[in-house]
N, C-alpha and C positions, 0 to 999 in steps of 0.2 A: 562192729566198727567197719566201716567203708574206705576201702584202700581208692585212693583216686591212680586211675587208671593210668594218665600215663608213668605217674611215678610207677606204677608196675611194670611195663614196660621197658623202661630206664634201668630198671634194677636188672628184668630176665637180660638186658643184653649186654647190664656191667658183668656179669655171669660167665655169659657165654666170652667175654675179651678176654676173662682172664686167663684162661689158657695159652692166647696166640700173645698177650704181653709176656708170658714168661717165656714159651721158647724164640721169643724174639729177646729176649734179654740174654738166655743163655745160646742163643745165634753162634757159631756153626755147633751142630752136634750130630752133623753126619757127612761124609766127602762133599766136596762142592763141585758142578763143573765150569769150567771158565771157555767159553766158546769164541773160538778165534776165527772170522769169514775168512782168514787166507791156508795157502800151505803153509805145510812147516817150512820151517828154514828162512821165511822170510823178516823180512825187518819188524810188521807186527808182530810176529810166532816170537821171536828173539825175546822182544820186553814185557809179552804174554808169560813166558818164562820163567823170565827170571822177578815181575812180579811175584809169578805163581806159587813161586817154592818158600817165597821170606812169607806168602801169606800161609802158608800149610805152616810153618816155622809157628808163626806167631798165635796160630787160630789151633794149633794140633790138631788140625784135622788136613785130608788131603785137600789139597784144589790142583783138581783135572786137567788139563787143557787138553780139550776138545777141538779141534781141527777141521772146519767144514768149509775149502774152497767151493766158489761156481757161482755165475751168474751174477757177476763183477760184485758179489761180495752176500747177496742180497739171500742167499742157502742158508748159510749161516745167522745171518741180523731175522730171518723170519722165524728160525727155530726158536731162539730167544722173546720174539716179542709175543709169539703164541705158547711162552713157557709159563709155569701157575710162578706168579710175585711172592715167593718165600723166600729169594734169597741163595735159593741151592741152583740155580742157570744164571749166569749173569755172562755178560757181552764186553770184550775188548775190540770196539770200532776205529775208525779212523776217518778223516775226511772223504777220503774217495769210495767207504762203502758205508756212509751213515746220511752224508752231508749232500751230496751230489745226487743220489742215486733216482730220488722223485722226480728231477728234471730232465734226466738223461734217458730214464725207462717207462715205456709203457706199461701198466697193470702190477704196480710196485705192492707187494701183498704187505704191507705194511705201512703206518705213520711213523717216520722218526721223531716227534714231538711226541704224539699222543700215547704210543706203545711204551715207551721207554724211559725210565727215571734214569737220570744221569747222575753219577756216584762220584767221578773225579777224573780232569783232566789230569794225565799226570805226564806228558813229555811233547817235545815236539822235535822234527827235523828240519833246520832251516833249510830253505832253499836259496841257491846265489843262481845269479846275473853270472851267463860267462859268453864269452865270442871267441871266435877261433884266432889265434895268433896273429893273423895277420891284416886284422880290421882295424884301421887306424884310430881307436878309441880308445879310451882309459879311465872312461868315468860315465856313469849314466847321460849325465847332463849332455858328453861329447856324443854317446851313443845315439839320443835320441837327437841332434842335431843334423848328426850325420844321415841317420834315418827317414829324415825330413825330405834332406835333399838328393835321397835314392829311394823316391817309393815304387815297393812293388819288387828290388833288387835285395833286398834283407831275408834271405829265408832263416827260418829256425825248425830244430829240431823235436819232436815232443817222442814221448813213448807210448804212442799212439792217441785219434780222435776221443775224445772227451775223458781221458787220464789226466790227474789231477795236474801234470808238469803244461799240459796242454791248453786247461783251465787258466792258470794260475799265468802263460804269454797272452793270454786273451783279455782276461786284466786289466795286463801293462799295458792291451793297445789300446782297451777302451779310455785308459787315463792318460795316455799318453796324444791319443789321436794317429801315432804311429802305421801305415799302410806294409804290414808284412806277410811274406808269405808261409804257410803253415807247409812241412814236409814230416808227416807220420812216419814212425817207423814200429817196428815190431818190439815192443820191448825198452826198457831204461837204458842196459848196456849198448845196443844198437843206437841206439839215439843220442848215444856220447861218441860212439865210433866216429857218426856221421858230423861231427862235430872236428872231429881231433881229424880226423881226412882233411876235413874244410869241402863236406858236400855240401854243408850248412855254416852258417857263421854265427852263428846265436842260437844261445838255448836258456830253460829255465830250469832246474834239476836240481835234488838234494845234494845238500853239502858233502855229505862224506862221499859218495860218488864222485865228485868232480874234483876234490881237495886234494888227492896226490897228484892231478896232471896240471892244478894250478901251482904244486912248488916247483914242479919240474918245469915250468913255466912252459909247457904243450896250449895250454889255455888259457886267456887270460878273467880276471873275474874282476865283475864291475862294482856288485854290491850283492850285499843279503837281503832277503825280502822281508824278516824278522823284525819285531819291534827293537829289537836292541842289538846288537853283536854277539856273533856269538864267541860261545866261550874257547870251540876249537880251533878259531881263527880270528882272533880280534881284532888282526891288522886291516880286514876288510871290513867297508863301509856298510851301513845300512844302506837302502835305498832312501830311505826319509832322510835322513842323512844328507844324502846326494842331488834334494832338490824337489823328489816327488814325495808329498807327503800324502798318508795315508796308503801308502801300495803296501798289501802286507799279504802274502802268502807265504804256506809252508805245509808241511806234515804233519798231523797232530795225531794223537793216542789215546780213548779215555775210556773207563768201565761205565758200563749200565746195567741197570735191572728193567726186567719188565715192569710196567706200569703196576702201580699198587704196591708196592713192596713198603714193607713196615719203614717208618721213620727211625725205626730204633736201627733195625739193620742196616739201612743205608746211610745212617750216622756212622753207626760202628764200622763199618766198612771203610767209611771216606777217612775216620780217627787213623785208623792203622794203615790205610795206605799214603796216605800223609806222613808219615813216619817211615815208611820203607822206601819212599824216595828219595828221604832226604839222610839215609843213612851214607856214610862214606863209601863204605863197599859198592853200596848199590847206585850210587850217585857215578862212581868210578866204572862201573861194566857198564853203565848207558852210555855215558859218555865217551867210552872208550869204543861203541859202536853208531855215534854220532848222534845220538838222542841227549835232549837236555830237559833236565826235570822242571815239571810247571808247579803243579800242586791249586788246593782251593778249593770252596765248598760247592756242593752242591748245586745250589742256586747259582752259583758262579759259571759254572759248569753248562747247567742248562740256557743261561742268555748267552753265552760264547756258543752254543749248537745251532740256537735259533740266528742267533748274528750273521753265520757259517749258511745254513740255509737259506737265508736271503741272500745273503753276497753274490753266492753259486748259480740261485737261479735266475740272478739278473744276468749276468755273465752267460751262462749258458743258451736262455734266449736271446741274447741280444747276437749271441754268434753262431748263433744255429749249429751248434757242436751237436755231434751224435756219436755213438760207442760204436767200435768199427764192427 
């Protein structure tokens, strides 16, 4: 009897799958690493973290974190995308080394679309509107009025040329039509200095940063740039809110795998970290360090990346922003 050929075929390589279905079913069964592009200490290392330890918790197994600053981010995202799709390297990125980085850099060893399956956004840092105490505004709407009728006399502060706070006033002026002047400075801290001095009168910066010298009323804050309010400050407005709709930046957080990684795994992954976000404990230590939990599938995941991509590099060309 005559086997038709390709049913043979078919069969040698339901054969050969079922090895890589089962240790994707029984996914982790050895340390994991989680590779983080910044130092430690910083804002993403923090939520890299304390991720990392509820997932060793829940998977019994370790997850790493691995630490690879350099080369505004791109050391670390290339180690990952040239890593084999098992499951065992996986990448905690952010807008400013995921998002941005193709329009900012020449000879970028990497696709952030095509290298990378996206697993789950899980937080973001809103960013707020603030001016220096003594610019006679109190609301976008007054901000940009007043703007209007001092072009060219507005400066603001960023934490240096094409860092995401820098991005993100570049934005506002594309949508607002606003004429302002850009003053870099070294650093996030330095760039609120310049701010609370009044070398600058406006800036665009993460909430938890700027949220103790707005109670202390040092600075005042206009709006958030977040779809909704956030939770550490609700008294302040959205920008959408306040007249301009659609202006929405901020910080965000989310895991990837390299391309090709099993379905099962980057299910499983996305199940349980969707769960460790939204536990109280863990909901409580982000929060308490100015991150608020997003959560969502996959798919959700990757058109908010690609959304993120475009936004950025319209933005970027249109202000001929470069890394200092």
């Amino acid at each position: 009897m005559q086997i038709n050929k390709n049913l043979l075929i078919l069969f040698i390589w339901a054969l050969l799958l079922i090895p890589v279905s089962i240790n994707a079913q029984n996914y982790p069964t050895k340390s994991v690493r989680i590779i983080t592009p910044t130092a430690a200490g910083g804002s993403l290392d923090t939520i890299t973290r304390i991720i990392g330890a509820k997932l060793s918790e829940s998977f019994n197994q370790q997850f790493i974190i691995d630490n690879r600053p350099g080369a505004g981010g791109m050391l670390g995202v290339e180690v990952v995308a040239k890593s084999a799709p098992d499951g065992y390297t996986l990448l905690v990125a952010s807008n400013g080394n995921i998002a941005t980085t193709q329009a900012l850099y020449k000879n970028v060893p990497y696709d952030p679309i095509k290298d990378f399956s996206p697993i789950i956004l899980f937080s973001e840092t809103p960013y707020v509107l603030v001016t220096h105490i003594s610019l006679p505004v109190k609301s976008i709407s007054e901000f940009i009025k007043f703007a209007k009728l001092h072009p060219k006399k507005i400066n603001y502060s960023s934490s240096g040329n094409g860092s995401t706070p820098h991005l993100a006033a570049e934005l506002f002026v594309n949508m607002t039509g606003l004429d302002l002047v850009h003053i870099p400075y070294k650093g996030s801290t330095a760039a609120l200095n310049g701010l609370l001095t009044g070398e600058v009168v406006f800036k665009i910066t993460g909430l938890p940063l700027a949220y103790p010298f707005i109670k202390n009323n040092r600075i005042r804050a206009l709006a958030v740039a977040s779809t909704k309010r956030s939770t550490n400050a609700p008294e302040i407005p959205t920008v959408h809110e306040s007249g301009l709709p659609n202006y929405f930046a901020n910080s965000w957080s989310g895991m990837l795998a390299p391309y090709g990684i099993s379905m099962v795994i980057l299910n499983k992954l996305n199940a349980e970290m969707l769960k460790i976000i939204n536990y109280k404990d863990v909901k409580k230590l982000l929060n308490d360090q100015g991150f608020e939990t997003l959560g969502g599938s996959p798919e959700e995941f990757s058109n908010f990346l690609k959304s993120e991509i475009i936004k950025w590099d319209k933005v970027i060309k249109k202000s001929k922003a470069k890394i200092d």
